[in-house]
C-alpha positions as CSV (number, residue, x, y, z in Angstrom):
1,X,14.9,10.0,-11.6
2,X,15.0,9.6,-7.6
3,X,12.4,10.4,-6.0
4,X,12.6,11.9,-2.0
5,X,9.7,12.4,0.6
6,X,8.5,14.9,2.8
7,X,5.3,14.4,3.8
8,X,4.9,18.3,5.3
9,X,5.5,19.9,2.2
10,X,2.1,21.8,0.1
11,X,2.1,24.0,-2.6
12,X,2.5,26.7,-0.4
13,X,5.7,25.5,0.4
14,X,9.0,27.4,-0.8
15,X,11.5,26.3,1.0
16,X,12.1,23.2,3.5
17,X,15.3,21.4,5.3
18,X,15.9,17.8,4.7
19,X,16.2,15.7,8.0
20,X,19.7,14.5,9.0
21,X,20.0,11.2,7.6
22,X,18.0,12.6,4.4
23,X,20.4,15.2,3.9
24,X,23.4,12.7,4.7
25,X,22.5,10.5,1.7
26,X,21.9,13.4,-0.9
27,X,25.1,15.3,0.3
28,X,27.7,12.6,1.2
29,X,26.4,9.2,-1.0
30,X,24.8,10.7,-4.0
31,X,27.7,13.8,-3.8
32,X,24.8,16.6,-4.5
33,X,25.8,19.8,-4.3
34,X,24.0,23.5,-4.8
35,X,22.2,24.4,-7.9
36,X,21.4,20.2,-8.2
37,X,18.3,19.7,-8.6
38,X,16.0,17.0,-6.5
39,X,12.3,15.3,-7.2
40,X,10.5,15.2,-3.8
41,X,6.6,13.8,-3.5
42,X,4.3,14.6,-0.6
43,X,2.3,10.9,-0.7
44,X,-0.3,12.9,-1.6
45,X,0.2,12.8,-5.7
46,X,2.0,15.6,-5.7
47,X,5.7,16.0,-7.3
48,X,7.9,18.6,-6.7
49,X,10.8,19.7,-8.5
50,X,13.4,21.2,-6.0
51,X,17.2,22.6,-6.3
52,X,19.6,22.5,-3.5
53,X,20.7,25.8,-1.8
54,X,22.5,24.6,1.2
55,X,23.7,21.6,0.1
56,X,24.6,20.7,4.0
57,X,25.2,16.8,5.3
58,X,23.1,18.0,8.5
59,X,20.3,20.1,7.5
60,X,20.2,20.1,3.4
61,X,18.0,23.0,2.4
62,X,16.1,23.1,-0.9
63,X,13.4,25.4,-2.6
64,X,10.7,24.3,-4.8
65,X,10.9,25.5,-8.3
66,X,8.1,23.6,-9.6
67,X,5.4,21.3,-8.8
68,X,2.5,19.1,-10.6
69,X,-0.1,16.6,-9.6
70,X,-0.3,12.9,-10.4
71,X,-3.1,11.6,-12.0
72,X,-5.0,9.9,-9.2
73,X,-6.5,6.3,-10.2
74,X,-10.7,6.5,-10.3
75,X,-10.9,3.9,-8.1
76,X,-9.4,2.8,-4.5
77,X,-8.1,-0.5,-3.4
78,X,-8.2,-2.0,0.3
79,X,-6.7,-5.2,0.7
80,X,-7.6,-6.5,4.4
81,X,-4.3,-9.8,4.8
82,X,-3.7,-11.7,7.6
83,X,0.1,-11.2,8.7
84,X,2.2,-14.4,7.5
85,X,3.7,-16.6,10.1
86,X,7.3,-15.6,9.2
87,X,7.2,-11.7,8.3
88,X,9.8,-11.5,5.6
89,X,6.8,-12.9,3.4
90,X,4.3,-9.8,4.8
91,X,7.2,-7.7,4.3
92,X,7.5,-9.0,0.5
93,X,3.5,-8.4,-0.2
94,X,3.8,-5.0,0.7
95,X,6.5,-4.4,-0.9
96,X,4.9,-5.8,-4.2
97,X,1.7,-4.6,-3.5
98,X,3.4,-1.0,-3.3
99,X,5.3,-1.0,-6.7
100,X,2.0,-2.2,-8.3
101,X,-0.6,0.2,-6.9
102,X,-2.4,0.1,-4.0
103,X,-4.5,2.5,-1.7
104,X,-4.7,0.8,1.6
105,X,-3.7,-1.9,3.4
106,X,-4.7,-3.5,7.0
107,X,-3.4,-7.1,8.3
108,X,-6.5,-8.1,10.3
109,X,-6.1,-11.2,12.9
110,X,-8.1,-14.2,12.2
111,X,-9.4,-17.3,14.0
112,X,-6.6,-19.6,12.4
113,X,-3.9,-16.5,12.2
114,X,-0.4,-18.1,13.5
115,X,0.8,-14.4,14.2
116,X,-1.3,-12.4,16.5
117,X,0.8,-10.1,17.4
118,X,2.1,-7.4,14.8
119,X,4.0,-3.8,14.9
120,X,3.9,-2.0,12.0
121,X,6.6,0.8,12.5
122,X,9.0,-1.4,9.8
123,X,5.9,-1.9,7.5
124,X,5.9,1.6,6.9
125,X,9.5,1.9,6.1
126,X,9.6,-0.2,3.6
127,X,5.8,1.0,2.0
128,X,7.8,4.2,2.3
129,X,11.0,2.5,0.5
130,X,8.9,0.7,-2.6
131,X,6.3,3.8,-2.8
132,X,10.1,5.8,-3.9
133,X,11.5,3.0,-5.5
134,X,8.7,2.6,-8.0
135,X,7.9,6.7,-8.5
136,X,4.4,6.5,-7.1
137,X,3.2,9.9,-5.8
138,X,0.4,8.7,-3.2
139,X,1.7,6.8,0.1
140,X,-0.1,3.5,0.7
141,X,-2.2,4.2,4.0
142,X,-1.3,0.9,6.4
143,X,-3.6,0.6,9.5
144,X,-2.7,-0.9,12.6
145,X,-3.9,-4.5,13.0
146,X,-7.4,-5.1,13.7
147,X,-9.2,-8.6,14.4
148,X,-11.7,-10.3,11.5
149,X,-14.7,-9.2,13.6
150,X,-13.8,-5.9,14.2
151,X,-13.1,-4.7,10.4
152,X,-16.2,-6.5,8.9
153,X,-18.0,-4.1,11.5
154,X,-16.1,-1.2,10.4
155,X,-16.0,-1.4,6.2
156,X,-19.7,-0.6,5.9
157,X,-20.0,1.5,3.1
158,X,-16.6,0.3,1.2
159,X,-17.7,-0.4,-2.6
160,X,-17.6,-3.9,-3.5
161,X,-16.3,-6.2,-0.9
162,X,-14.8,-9.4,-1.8
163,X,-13.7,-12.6,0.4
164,X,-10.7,-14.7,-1.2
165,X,-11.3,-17.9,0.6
166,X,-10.2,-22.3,-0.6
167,X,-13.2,-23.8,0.5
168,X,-15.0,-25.6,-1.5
169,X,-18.0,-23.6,-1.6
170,X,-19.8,-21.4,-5.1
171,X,-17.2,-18.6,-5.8
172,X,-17.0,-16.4,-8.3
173,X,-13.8,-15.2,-10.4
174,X,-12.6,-12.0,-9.1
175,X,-11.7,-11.4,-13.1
176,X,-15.6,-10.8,-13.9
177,X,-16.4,-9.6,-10.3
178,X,-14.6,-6.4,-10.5
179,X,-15.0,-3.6,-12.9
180,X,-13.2,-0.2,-14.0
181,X,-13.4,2.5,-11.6
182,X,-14.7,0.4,-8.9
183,X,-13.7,1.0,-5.0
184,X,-12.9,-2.9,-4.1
185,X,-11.8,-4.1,-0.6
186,X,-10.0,-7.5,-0.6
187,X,-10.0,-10.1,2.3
188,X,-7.4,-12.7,2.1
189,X,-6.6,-15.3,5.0
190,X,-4.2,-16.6,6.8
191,X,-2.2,-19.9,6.5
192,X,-5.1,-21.7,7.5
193,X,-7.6,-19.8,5.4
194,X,-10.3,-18.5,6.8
195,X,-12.6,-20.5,9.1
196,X,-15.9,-21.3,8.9
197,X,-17.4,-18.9,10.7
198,X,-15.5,-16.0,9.3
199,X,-16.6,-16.7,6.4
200,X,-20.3,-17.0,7.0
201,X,-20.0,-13.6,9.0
202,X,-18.3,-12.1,5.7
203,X,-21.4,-13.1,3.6
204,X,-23.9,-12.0,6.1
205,X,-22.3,-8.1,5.8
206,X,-22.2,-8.6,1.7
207,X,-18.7,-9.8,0.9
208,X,-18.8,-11.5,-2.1
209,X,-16.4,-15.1,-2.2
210,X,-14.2,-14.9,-5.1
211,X,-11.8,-17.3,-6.3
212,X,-8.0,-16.3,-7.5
213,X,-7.5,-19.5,-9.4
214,X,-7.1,-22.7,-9.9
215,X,-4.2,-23.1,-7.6
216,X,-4.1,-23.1,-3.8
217,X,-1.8,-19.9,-3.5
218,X,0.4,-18.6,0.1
219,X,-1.1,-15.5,1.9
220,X,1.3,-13.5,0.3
221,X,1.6,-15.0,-3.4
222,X,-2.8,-14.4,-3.3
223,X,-2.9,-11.0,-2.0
224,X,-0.5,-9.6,-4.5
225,X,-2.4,-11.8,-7.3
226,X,-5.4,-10.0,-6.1
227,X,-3.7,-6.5,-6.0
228,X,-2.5,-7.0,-9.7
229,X,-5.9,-8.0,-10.8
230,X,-7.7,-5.0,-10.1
231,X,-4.7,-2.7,-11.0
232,X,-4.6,-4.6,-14.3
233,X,-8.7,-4.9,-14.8
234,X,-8.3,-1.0,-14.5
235,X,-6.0,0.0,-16.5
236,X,-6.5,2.5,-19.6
C-alpha cells in the first residue's frame, strides 16, 4: 500500500483535490487513472480509503469511500536532541525515529551545541516522507528550536523526564526506568554532551539521568537507541 497526506481532510470530508505536484506523481509516475483507488492519512490516525474521479495531473480529485482510525499508542514520546554538527546525521535520527514511532520531537541548543542555528522547513519534509514511507497514521509534531534553559522551564508537567548524559555520575538504565503506558520525554546532548551545569539544572526540575549503555554513542546513534527503547518497552 502507498500511503498520501492531506492534513485538511476529517470525516466530514467527501471530496478533496490533490495539490499540483501531488496529483503529478499519482497521474503521470504511478499512471493512476479514475475508479483507482488511493490510501490517504490525515496525521491525525486517521486512514482514508479514496478512489480517483478526475484523475487530472494538475488538480487530481478523489472522494472518500471509506475511513477508520488507527489505534493510538497509550503513551507519548518527546525526545528533546541537540541538532548534530553536520545535519545529514539529524536528518537520519528523524528519519529513524519516524519509522519507529515517535510523538514529538524538539532539537534544543545547548551550552557545548556546535550548531546553533537550525531551520526546520526540510525536517518536516522528510518527518513527512518516513511518517508515509513506514504507514504511520499520526504526524510526528517537530518544534522549532528552543535553548536547554528555555525547554526545562517549559516541560513542567510532562510524565517522566529523563536526561541521557556520559558523565560519570549514578545513572540509572532507561530499560528499568521506563514502564508501559508511560508519557516519557527524552533529553540527549550534543557532541560535547551536556555540560555541567545543564545537567545540574535538569536534576533540580526532576529529570532523571539515565544511561543508554555501555558504549559512548553519537547524538544521533543515542537518540534513536532511546526512541526504540521505549517503543520496544511498550509494545503488546
Amino acid at each position: 500500500m502507498q500511503l498520501f497526506y492531506n492534513p485538511t481532510i476529517t470525516t466530514a470530508t467527501e471530496t478533496f483535490f490533490f495539490d499540483k505536484e501531488e496529483s503529478k506523481h499519482i497521474v503521470k509516475v504511478l499512471r493512476k487513472k479514475e475508479g483507482d483507488n488511493l490510501y490517504v492519512t490525515n496525521g491525525l490516525g486517521y486512514l482514508f480509503k479514496t478512489e480517483i474521479v478526475l484523475a487530472s495531473d494538475s488538480k487530481c480529485l478523489v472522494k472518500i469511500i471509506d475511513s477508520e482510525k488507527g489505534e493510538a499508542t497509550g503513551y507519548k514520546l518527546h525526545l528533546a536532541v541537540a541538532p548534530t554538527k553536520m545535519n545529514d546525521r539529524f536528518e537520519w535520527f528523524l528519519e529513524k525515529a519516524t519509522e519507529i514511532g515517535i510523538s514529538e520531537i524538539t532539537p534544543i541548543i545547548c551550552d557545548h551545541s556546535e550548531r546553533k542555528v537550525v531551520k526546520t522547513d526540510r525536517f518536516d519534509k522528510i518527518i513527512l516522507s518516513a511518517m508515509k514511507q513506514s504507514l504511520h497514521y499520526y504526524l510526528p509534531k517537530l518544534n522549532e528550536p528552543v535553548s536547554f534553559k528555555d525547554f526545562i522551564k517549559q516541560q513542567q508537567n510532562e510524565g517522566l523526564k529523563l536526561i541521557a548524559h556520559c558523565e560519570e555520575t549514578q545513572k540509572k538504565s532507561l530499560k528499568e526506568t521506563v514502564l508501559p503506558n508511560q508519557d516519557v520525554t527524552i533529553l540527549i546532548g550534543p557532541e560535547g554532551d551536556f555540560s555541567e551545569k545543564e545537567i545540574k539544572l535538569a536534576v533540580e526540575n526532576n529529570y532523571i539521568p539515565v544511561t543508554l549503555g555501555n558504549t559512548r554513542l553519537r547524538t544521533e546513534t543515542a537518540a534513536v537507541v532511546a526512541c526504540h527503547s521505549v517503543v520496544f518497552i511498550n509494545e503488546k
